[in-house]
MIDOSE-1310 file (N, C-alpha, C; in nm, 2 decimals, decimal comma, always signed):
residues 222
xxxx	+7,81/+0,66/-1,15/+7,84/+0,76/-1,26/+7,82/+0,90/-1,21; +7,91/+1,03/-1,26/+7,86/+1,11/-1,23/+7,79/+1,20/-1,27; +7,70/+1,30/-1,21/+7,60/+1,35/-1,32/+7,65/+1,44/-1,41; +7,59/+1,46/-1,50/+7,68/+1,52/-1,62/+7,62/+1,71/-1,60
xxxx	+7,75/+1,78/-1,61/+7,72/+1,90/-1,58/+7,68/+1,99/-1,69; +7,61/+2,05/-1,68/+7,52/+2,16/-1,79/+7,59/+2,27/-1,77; +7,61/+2,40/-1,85/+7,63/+2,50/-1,82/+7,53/+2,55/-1,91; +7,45/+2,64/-1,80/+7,33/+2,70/-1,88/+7,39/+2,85/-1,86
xxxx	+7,37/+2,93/-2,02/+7,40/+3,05/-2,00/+7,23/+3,12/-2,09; +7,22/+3,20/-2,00/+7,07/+3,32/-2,00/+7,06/+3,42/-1,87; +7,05/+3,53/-1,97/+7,05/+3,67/-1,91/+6,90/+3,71/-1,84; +6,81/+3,61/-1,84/+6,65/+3,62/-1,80/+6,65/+3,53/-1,64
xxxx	+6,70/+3,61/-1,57/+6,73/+3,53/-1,38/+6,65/+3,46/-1,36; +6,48/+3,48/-1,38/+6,40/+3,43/-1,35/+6,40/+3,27/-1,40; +6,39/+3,29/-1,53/+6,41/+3,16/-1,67/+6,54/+3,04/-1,62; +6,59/+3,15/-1,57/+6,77/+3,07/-1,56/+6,75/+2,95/-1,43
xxxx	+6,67/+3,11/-1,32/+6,62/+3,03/-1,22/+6,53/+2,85/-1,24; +6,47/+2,90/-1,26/+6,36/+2,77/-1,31/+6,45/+2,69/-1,41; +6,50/+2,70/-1,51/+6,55/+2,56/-1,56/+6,64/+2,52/-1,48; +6,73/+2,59/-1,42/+6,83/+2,55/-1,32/+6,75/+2,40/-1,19
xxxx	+6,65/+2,47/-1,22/+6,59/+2,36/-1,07/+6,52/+2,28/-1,15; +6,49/+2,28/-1,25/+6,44/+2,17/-1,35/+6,54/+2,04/-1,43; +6,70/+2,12/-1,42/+6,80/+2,04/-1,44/+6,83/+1,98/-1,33; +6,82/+2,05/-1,20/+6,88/+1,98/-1,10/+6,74/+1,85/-1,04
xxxx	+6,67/+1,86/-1,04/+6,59/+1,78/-1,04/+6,57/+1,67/-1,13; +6,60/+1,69/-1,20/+6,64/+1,58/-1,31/+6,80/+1,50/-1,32; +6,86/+1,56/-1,22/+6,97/+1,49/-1,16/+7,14/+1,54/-1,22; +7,15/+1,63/-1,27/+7,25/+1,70/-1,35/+7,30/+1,81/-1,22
xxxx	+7,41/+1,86/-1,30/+7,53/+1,96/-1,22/+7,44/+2,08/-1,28; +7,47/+2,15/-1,27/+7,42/+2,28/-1,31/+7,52/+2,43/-1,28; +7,59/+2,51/-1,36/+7,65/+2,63/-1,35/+7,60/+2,73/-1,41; +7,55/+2,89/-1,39/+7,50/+2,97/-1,49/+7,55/+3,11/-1,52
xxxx	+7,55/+3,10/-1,65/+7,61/+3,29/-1,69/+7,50/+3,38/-1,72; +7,54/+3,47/-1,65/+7,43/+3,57/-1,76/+7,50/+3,66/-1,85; +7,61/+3,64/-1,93/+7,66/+3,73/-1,98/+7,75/+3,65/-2,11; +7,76/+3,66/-2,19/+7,79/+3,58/-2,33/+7,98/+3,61/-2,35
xxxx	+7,99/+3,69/-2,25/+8,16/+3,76/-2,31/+8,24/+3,63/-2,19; +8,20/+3,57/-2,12/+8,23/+3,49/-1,98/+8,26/+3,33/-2,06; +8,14/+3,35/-2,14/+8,12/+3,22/-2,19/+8,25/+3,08/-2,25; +8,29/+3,14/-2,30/+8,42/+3,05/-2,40/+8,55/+3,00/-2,29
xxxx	+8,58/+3,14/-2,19/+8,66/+3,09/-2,12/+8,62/+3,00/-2,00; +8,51/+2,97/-1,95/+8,39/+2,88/-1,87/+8,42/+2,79/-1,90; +8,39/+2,75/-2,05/+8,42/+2,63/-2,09/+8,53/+2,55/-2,16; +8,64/+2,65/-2,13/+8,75/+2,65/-2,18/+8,80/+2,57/-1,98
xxxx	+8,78/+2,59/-1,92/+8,83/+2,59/-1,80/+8,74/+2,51/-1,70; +8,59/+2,46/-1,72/+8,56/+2,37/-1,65/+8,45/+2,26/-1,71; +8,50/+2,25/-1,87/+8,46/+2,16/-1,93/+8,34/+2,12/-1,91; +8,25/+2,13/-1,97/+8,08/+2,09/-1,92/+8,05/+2,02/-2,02
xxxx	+7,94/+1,90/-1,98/+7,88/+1,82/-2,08/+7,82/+1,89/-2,17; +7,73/+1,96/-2,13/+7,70/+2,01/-2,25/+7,62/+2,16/-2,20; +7,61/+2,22/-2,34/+7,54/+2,40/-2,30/+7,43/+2,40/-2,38; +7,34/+2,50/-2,24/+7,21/+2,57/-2,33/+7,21/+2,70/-2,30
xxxx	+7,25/+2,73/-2,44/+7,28/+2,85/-2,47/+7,18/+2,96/-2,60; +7,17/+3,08/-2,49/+7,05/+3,18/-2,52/+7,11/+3,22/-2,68; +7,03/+3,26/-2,76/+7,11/+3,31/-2,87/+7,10/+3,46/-2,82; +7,04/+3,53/-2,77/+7,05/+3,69/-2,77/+7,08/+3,70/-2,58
xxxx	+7,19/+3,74/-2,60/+7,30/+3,73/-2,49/+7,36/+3,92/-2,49; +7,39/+3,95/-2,35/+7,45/+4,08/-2,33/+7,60/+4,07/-2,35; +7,66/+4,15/-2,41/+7,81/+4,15/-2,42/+7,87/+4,05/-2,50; +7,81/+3,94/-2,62/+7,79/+3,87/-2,73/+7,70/+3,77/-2,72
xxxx	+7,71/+3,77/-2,87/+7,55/+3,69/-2,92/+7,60/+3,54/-2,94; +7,50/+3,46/-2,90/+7,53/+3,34/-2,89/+7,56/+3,24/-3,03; +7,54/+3,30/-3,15/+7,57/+3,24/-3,26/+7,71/+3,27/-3,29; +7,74/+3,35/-3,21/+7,90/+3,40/-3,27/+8,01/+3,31/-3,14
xxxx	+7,95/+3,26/-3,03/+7,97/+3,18/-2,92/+7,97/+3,04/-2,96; +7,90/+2,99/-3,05/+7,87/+2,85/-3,13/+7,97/+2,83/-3,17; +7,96/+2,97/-3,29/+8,08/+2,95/-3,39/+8,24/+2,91/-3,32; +8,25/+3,02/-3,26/+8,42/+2,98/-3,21/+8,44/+2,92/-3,12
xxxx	+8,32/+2,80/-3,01/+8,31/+2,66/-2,98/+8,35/+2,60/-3,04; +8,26/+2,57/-3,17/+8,33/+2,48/-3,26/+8,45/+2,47/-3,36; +8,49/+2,61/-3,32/+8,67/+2,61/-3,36/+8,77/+2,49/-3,32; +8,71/+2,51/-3,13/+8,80/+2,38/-3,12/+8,73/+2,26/-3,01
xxxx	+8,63/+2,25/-3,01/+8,53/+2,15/-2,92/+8,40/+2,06/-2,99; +8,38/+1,99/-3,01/+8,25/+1,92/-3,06/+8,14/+1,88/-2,92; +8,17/+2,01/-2,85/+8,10/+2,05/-2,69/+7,92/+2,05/-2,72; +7,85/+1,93/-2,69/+7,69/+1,95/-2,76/+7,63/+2,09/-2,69
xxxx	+7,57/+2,20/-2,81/+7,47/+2,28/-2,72/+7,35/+2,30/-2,76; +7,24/+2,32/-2,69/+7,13/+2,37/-2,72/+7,12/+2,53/-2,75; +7,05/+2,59/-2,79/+7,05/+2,73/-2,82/+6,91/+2,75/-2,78; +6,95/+2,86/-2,70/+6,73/+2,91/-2,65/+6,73/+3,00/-2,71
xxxx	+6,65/+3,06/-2,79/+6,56/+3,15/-2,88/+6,43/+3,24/-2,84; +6,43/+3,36/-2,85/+6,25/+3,40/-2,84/+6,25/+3,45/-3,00; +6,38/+3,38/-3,11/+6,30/+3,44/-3,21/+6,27/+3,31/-3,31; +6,16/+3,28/-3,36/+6,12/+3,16/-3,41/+6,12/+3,17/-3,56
xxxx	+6,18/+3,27/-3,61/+6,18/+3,27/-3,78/+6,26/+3,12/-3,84; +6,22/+3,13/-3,89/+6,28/+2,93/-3,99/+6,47/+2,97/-3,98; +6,46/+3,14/-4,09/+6,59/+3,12/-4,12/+6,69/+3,18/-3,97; +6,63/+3,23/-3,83/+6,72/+3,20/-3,70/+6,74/+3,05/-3,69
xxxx	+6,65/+2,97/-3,68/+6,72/+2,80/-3,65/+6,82/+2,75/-3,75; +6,81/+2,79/-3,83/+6,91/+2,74/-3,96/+7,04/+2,80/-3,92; +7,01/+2,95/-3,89/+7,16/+2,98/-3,87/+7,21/+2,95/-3,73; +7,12/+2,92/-3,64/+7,15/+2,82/-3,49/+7,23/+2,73/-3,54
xxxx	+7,14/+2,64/-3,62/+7,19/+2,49/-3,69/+7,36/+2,53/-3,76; +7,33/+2,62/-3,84/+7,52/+2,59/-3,95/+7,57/+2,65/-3,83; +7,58/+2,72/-3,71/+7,68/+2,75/-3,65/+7,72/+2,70/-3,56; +7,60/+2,51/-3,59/+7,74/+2,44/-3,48/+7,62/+2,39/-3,36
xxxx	+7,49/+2,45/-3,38/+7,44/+2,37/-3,22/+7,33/+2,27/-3,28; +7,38/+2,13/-3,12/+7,30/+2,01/-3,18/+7,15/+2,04/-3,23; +7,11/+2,13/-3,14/+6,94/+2,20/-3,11/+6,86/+2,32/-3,08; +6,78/+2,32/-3,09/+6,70/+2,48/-3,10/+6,63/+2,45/-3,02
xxxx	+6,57/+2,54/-2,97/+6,40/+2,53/-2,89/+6,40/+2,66/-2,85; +6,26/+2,72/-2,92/+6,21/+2,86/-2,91/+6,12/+2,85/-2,82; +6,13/+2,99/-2,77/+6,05/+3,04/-2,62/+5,94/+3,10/-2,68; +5,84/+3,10/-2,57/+5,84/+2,99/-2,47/+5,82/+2,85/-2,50
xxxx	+5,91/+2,79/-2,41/+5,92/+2,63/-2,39/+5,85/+2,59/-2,21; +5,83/+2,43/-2,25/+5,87/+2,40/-2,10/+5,97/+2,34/-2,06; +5,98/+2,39/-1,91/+6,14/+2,30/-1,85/+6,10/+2,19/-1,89; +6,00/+2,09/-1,88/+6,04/+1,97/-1,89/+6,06/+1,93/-2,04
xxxx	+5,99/+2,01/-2,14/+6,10/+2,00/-2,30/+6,22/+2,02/-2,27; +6,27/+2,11/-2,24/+6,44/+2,11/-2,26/+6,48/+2,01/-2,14; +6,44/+1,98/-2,06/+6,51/+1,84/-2,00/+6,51/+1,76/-2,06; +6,44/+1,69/-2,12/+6,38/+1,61/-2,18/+6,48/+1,61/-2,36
xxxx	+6,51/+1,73/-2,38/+6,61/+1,73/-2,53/+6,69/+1,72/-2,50; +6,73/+1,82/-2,31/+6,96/+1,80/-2,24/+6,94/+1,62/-2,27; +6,87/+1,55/-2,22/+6,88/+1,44/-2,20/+6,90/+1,33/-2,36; +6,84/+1,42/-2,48/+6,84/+1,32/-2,56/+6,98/+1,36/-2,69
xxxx	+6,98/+1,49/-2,66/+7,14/+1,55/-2,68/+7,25/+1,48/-2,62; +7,24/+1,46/-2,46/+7,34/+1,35/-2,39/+7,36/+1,22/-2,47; +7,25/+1,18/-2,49/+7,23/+1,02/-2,54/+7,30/+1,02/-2,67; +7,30/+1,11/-2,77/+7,36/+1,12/-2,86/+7,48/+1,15/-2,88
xxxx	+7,57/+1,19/-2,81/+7,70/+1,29/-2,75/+7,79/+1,21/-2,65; +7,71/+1,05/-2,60/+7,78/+0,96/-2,51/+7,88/+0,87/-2,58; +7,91/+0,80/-2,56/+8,06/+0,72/-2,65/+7,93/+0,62/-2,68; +7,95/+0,58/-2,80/+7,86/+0,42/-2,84/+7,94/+0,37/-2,90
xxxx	+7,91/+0,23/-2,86/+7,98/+0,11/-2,85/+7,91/-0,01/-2,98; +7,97/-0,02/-3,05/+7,94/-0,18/-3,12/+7,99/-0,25/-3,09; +7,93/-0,40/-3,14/+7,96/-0,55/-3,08/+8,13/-0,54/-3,12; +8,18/-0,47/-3,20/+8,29/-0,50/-3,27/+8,43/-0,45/-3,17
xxxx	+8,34/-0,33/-3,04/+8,42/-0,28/-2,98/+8,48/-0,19/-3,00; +8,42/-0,10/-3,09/+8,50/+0,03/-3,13/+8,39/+0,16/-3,08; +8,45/+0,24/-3,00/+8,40/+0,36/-2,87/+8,46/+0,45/-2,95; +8,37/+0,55/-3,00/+8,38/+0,69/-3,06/+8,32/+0,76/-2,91
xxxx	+8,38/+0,90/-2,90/+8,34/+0,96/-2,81/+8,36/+1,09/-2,84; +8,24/+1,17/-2,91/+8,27/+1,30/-2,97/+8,30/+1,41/-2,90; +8,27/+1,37/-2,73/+8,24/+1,46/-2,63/+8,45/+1,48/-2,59; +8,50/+1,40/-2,57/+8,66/+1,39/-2,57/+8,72/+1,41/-2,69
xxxx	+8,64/+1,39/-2,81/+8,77/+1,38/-2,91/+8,82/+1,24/-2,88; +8,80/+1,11/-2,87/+8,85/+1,03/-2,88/+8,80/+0,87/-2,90; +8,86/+0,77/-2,92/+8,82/+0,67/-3,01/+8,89/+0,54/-2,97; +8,86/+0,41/-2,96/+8,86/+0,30/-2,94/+8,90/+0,19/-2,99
xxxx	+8,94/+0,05/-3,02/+8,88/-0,01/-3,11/+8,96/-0,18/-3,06; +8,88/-0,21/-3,00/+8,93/-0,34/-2,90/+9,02/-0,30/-2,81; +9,00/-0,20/-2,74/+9,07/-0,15/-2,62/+9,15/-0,06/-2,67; +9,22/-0,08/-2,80/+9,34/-0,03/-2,83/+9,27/+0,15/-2,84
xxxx	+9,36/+0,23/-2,78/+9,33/+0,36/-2,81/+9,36/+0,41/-2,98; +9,30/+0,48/-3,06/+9,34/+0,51/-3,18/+9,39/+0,65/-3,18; +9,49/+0,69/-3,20/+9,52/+0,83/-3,23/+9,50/+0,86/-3,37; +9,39/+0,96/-3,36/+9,34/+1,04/-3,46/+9,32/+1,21/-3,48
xxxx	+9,37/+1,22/-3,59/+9,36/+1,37/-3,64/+9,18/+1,38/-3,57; +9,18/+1,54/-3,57/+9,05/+1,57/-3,54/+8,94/+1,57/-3,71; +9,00/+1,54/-3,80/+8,93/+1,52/-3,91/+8,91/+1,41/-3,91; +9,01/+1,28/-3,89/+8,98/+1,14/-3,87/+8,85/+1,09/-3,77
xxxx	+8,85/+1,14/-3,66/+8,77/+1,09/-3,60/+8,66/+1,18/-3,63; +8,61/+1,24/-3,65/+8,48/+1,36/-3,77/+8,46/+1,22/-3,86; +8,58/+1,17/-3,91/+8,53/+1,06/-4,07/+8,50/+0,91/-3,99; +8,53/+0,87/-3,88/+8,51/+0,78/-3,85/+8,36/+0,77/-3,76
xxxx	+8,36/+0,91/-3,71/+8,21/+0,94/-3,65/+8,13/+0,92/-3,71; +8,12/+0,96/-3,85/+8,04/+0,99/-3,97/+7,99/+0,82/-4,05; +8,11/+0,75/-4,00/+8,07/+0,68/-4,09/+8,04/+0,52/-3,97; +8,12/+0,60/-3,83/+8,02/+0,46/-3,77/+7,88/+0,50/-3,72
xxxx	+7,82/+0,62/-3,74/+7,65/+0,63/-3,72/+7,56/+0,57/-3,79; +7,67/+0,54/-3,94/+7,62/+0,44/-4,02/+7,67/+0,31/-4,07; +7,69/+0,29/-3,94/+7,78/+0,09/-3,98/+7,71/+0,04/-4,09; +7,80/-0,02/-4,14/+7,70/-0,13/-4,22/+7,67/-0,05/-4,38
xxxx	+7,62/+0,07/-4,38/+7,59/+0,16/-4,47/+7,68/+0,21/-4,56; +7,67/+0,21/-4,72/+7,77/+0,31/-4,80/+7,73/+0,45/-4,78; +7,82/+0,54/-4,77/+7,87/+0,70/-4,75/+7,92/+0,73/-4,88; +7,84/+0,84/-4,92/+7,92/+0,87/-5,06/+8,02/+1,00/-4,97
xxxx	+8,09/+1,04/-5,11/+8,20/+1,14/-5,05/+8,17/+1,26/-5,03; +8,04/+1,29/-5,10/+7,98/+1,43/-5,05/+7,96/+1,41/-4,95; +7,88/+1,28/-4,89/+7,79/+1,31/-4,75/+7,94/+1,28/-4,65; +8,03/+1,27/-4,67/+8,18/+1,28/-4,63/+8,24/+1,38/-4,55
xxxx	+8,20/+1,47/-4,71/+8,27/+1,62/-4,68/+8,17/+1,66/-4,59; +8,09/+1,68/-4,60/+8,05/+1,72/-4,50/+7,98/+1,73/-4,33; +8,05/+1,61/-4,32/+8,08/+1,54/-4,19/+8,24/+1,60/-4,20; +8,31/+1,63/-4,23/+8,42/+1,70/-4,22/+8,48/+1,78/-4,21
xxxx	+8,41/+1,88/-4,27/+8,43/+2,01/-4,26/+8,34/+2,13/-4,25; +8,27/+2,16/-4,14/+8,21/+2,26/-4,06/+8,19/+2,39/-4,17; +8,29/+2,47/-4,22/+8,30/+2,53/-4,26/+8,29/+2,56/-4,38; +8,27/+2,45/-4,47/+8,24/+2,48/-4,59/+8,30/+2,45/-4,73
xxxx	+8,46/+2,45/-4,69/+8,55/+2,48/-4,74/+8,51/+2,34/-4,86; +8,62/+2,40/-4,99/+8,58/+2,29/-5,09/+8,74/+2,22/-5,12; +8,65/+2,11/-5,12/+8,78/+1,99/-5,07/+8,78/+1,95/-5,23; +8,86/+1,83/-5,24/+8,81/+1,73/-5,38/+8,79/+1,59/-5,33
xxxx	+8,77/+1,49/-5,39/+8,74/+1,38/-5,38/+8,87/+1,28/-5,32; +8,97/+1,36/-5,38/+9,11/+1,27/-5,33/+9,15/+1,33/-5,19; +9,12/+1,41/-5,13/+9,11/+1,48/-5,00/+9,02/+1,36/-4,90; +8,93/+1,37/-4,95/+8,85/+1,23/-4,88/+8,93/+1,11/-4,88
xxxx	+8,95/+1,06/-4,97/+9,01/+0,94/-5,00/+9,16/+0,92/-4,94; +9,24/+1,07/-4,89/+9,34/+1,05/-4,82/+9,31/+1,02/-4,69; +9,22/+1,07/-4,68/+9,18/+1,08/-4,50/+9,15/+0,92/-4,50; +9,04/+0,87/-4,55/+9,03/+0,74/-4,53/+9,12/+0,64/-4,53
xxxx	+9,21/+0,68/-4,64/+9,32/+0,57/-4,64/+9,40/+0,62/-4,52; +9,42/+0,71/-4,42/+9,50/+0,72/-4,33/+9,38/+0,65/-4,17; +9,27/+0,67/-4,19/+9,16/+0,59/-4,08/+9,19/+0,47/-4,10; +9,19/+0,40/-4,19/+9,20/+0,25/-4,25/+9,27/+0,20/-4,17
xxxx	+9,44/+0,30/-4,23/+9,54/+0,20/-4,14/+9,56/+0,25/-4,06; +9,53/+0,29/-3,94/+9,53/+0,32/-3,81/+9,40/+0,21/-3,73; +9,28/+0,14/-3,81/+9,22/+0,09/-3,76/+9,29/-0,04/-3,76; +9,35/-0,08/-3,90/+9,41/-0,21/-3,93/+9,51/-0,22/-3,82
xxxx	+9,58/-0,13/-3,71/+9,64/-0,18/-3,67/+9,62/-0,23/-3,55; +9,44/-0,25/-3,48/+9,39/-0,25/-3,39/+9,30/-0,40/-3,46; +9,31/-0,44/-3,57/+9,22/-0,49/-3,60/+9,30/-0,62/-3,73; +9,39/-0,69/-3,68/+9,52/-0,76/-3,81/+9,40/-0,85/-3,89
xxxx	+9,49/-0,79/-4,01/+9,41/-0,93/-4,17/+9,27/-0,86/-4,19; +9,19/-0,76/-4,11/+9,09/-0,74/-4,13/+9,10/-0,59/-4,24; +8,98/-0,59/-4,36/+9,01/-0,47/-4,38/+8,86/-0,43/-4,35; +8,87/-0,28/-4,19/+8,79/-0,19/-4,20/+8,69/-0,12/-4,22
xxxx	+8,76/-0,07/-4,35/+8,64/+0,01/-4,44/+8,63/-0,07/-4,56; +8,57/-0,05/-4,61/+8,55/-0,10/-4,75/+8,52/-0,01/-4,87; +8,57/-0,01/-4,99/+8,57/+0,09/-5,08/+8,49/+0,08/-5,18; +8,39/+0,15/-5,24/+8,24/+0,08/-5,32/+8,31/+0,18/-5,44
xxxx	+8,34/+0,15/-5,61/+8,40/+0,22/-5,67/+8,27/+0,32/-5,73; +8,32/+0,43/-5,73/+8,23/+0,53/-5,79/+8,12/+0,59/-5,71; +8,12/+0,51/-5,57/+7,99/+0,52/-5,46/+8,05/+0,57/-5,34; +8,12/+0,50/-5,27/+8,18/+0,57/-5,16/+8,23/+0,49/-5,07
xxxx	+8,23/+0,47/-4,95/+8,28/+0,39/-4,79/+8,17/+0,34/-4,74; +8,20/+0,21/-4,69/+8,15/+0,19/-4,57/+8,20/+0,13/-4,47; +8,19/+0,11/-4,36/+8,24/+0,08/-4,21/+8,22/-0,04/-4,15; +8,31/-0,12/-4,21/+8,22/-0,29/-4,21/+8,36/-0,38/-4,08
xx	+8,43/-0,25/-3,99/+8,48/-0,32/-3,88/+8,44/-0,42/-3,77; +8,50/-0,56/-3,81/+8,41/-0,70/-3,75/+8,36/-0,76/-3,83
């Protein structure tokens, strides 16, 4: 398997230096920016597992780098901080990164979170055979590939984290929409009925999801 590549972006050489040898030591690729305006087309063009990324960057700031990541990538990143107020992690958090960790840290904490961010961000597999992979945008389900809108697989992510589990439609929406925007309840209910039968056709006589009236979905494929 190959190691999975980091792009670490921080404007502090020293800092960059050292996690760099603390990634690579821990068996990962490693690429580094020091400059936040570089950033988008980097990973527009050599696709990296995943980023740890400074929030206070020269030539833009890394919350505004999150943001228009996740315009079009569900690319996992860390965000490094020297500012520890509650409401900086929050807005780390709504603009899209899996994690925070305020300075100073140790390299071996942030190895230790690239590593538990990876774990969460890898394709996982149920007995049932259905491979979500948030890191591609793409999805599985007894071999068969599923073509899915990028909202479908957002609703199918959402709701195989919780196999087995009912999902009401709020905790739905927002697994679906980043942004905010206000949906209604038959907006959910389209999407699902369009997941359904895309699963059913990977999966004959079986139905899927399951519909709990007045409560929500659950994900009872197999």
């Amino acid at each position: 398997m190959k190691p999975a590549r980091i792009l670490l972006v921080e404007d502090e050489s020293k800092l960059a230096a050292l996690l760099g040898d603390y990634l690579r030591a821990a068996g990962f690729e490693v690429s580094t920016l020091d400059d936040g305006l570089a950033v988008i087309a980097t990973i527009r063009q050599h696709a990296p597992d995943l980023v740890l990324l400074d929030r206070m960057l020269p030539g833009r700031d890394g919350l505004e780098i999150c943001r228009e990541l996740r315009g079009f990538s569900q690319l996992p990143v860390i965000m490094l901080t020297a500012r520890v107020e509650e409401i900086d992690r929050l807005l780390g958090l709504e603009a899209g990164a899996d994690d925070y960790i305020c300075k100073p840290f140790s390299p071996r904490e942030v190895v230790a979170r690239v590593k538990a961010v990876l774990r969460r961000a890898l394709p996982t597999q149920l007995s049932t055979g259905l491979v979500v992979d948030m890191t591609t945008y793409a999805a599985s389900l007894n071999g068969m590939a599923l073509d899915l809108t990028p909202v479908e697989l957002r609703l199918l992510a959402a709701l195989h984290a919780r196999h087995g589990q009912v999902m009401s439609r709020d905790q739905l929406m927002d697994s679906l929409y980043r942004d905010h925007r206000v949906v209604t309840d038959r907006t959910v209910d389209s999407h699902v009925k369009n997941l359904r039968r895309k699963l059913q056709a990977a999966t004959p006589g079986e139905d899927p999801i399951r519909s709990i009236y007045g409560v929500g979905y659950c994900l009872e494929v197999g």
